[in-house]
LOFIDREN-848609 format. One record per residue: residue number from 0; residue in three letters; x, y, z of N, C-alpha, C in turn. Coordinates in pm, 1 decimal. Atoms other than C-alpha are relative to their C-alpha. Layout:
BEGIN
   pos   code        n_u        n_v        n_w       ca_u       ca_v       ca_w        c_u        c_v        c_w
   NUM    ala          X          Y          Z          X          Y          Z          X          Y          Z
...
END
This chain:
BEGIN
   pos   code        n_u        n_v        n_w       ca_u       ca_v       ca_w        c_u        c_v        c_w
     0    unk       -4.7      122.8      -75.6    18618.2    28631.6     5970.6       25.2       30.4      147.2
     1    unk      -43.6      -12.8     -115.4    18750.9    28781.0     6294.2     -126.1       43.1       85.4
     2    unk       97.0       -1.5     -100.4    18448.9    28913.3     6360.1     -146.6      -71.0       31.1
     3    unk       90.8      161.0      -52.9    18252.7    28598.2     6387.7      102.9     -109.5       92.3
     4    unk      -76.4       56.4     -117.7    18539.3    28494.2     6624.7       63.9     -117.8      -86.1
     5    unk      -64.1      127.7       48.1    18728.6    28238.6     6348.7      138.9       52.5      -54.5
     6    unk     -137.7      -15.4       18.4    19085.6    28226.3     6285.3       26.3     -115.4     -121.7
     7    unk      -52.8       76.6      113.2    19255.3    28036.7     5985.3       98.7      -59.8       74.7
     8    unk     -112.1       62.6      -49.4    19452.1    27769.8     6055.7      116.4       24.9      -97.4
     9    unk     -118.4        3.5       80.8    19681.9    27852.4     5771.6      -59.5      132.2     -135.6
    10    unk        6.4      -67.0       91.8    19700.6    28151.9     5531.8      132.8       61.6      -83.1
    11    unk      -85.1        6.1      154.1    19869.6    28189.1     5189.0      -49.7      104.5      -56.1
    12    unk       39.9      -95.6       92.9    19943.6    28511.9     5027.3       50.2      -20.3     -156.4
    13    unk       28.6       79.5      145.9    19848.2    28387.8     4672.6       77.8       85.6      -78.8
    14    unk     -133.1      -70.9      126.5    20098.5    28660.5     4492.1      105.7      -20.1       30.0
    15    unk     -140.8       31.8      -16.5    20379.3    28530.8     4678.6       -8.6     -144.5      -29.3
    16    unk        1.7      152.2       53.2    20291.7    28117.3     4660.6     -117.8      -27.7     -105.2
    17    unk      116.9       38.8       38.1    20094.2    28066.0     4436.7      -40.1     -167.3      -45.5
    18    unk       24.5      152.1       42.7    19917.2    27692.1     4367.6      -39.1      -30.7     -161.9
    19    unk       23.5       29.6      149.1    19887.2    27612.5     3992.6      -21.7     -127.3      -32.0
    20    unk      126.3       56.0       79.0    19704.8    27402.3     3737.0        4.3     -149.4      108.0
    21    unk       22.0      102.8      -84.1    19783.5    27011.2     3916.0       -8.0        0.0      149.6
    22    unk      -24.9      -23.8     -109.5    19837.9    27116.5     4246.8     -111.6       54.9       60.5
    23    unk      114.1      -37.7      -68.8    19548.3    27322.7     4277.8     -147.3      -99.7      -30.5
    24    unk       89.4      104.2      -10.3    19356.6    27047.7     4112.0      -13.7     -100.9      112.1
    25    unk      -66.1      126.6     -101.9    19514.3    26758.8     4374.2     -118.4       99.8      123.2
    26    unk       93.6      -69.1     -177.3    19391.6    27047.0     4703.0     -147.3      -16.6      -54.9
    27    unk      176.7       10.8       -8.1    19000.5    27037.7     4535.7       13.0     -153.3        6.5
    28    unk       72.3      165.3      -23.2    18964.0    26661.3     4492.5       40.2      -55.7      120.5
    29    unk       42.7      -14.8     -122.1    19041.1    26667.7     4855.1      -81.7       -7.8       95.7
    30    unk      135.9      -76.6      -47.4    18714.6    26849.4     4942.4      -95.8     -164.1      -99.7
    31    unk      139.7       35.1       13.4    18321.3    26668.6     4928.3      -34.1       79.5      -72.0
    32    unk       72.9     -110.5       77.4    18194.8    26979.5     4769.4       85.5       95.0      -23.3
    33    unk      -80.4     -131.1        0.5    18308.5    27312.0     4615.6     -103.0       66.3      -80.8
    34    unk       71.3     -121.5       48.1    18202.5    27630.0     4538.1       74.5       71.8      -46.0
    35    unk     -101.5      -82.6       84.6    18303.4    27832.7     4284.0      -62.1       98.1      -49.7
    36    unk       93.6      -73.4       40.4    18172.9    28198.2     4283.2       77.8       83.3     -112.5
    37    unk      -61.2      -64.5      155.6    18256.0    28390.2     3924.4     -140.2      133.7       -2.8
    38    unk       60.6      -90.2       56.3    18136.3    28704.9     3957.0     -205.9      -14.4       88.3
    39    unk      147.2       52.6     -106.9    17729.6    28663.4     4052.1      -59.9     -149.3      -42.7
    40    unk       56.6      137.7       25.5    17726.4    28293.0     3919.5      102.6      -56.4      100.9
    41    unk      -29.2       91.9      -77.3    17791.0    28030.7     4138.5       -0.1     -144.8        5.7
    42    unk       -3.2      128.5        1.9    17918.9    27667.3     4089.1      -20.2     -102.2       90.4
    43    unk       -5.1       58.3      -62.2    17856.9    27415.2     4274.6       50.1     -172.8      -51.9
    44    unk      -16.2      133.4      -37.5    18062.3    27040.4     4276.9      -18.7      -93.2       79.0
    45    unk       44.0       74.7     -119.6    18002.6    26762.6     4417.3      133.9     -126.8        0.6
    46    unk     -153.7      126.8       26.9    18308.9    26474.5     4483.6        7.9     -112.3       82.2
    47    unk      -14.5      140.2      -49.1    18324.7    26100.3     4559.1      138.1      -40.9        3.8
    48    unk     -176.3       87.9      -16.8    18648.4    25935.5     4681.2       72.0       74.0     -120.6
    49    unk      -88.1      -86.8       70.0    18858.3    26218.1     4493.4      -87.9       47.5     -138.1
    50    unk       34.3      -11.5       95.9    18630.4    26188.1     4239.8     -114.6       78.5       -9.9
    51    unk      121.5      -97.3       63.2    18356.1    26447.9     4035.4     -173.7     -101.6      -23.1
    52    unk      123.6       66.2       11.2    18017.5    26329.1     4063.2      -92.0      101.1      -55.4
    53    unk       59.2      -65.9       78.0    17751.7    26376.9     3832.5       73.8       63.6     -115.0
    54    unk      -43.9       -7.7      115.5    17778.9    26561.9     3500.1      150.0       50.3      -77.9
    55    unk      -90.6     -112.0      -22.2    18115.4    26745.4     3581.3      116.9     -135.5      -20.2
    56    unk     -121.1       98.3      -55.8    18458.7    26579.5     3543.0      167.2       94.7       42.5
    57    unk      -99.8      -17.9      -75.7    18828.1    26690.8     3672.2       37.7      158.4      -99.9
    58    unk      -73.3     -124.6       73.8    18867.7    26918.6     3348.4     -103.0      127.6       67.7
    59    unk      111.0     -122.4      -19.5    18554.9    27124.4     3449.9       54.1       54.2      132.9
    60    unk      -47.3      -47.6      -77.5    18680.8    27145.9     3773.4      100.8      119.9       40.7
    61    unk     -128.4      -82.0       46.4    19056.6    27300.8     3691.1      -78.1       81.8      -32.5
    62    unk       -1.8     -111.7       70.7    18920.7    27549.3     3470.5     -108.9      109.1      129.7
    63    unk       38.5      -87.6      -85.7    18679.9    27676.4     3753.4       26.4       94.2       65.3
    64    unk      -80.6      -61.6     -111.0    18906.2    27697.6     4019.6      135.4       93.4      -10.7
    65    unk     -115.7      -10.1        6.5    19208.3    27813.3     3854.0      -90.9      162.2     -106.2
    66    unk      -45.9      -98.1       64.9    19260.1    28184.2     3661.4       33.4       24.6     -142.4
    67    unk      -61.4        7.6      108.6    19352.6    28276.1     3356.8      138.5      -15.5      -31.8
    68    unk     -166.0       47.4      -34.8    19740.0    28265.8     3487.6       23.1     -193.1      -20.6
    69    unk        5.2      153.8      -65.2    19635.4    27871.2     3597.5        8.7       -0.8      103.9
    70    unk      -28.2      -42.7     -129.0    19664.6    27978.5     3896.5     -123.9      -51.1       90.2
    71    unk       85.5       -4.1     -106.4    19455.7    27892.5     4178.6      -89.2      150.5       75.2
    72    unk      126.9      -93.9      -14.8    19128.5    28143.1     4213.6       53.2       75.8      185.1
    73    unk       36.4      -31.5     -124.2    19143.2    28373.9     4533.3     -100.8      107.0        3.4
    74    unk       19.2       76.1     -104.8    19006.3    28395.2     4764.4      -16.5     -165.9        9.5
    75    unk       60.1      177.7      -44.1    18993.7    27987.4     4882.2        8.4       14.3      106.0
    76    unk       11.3       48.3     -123.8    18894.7    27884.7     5156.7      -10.7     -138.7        6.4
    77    unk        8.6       77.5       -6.0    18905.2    27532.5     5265.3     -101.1      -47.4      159.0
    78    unk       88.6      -33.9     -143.8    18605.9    27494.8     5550.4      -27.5     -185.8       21.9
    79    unk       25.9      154.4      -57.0    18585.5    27091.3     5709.0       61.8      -28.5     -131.7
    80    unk      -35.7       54.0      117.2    18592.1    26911.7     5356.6      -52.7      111.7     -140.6
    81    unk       51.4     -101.0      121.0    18416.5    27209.2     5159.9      121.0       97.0      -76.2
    82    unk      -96.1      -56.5       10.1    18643.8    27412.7     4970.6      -85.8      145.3     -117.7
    83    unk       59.2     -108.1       64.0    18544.5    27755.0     4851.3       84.9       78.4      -61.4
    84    unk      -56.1       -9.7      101.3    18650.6    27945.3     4562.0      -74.7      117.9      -29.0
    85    unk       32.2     -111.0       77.6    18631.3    28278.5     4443.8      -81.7      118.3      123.6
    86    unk      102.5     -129.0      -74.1    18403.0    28605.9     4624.6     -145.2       22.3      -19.1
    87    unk      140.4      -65.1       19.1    18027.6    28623.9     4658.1      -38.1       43.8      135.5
    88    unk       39.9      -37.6      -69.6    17917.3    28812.6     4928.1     -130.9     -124.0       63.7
    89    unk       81.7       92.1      -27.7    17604.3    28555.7     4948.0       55.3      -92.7       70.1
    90    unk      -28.8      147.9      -63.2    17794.2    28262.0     4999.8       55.4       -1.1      124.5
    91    unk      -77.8      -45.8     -128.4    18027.2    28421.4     5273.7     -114.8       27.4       68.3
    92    unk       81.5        3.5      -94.7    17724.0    28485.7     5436.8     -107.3      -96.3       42.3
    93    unk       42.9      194.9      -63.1    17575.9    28096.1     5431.1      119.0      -44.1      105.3
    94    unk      -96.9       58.7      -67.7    17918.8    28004.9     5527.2       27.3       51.1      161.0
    95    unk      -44.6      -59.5     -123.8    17951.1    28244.7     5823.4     -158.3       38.7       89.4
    96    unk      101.7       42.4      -63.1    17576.4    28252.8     5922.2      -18.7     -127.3       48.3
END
């Protein structure tokens, strides 16, 4: 990130706080969209007034974003209303292109 000149307004080292199962649900329904990369698949949500639009609902969500701990997935990023989830090289390079 630094060297596309962007700074975080806020960073959380996820083995010292970590956000779990409601909490990290509450920060996505937040976000318009999310992305959730697993490996070389890649989710994409979509969210109305807190809510999951289309075929997806709040449980599909949780289990995305969260770990096998319950934990909240890292890397996140939270970019305008988008909120990103997990490591794909691809996507980091939509997001930062």
């Amino acid at each position: 990130m630094e060297e596309h000149g962007l700074e975080p307004k806020t960073i959380t080292d996820a083995k010292k706080e970590t956000i779990a199962g409601d909490a990290a649900l509450d920060l996505a329904l937040k976000a318009t969209k999310i992305y959730v990369a697993k490996g070389k698949k890649l989710v994409e949500f979509s969210l109305r007034a807190g809510k999951p639009a289309g075929d997806h609902d709040t449980a599909d969500i949780r289990s995305a974003i969260t770990g096998p701990t319950g934990n909240l997935r890292a890397p996140t990023l939270f970019v305008g209303k988008t909120l990103y989830v997990g490591f794909q090289p691809e996507l980091y390079e939509q997001l930062l292109g």
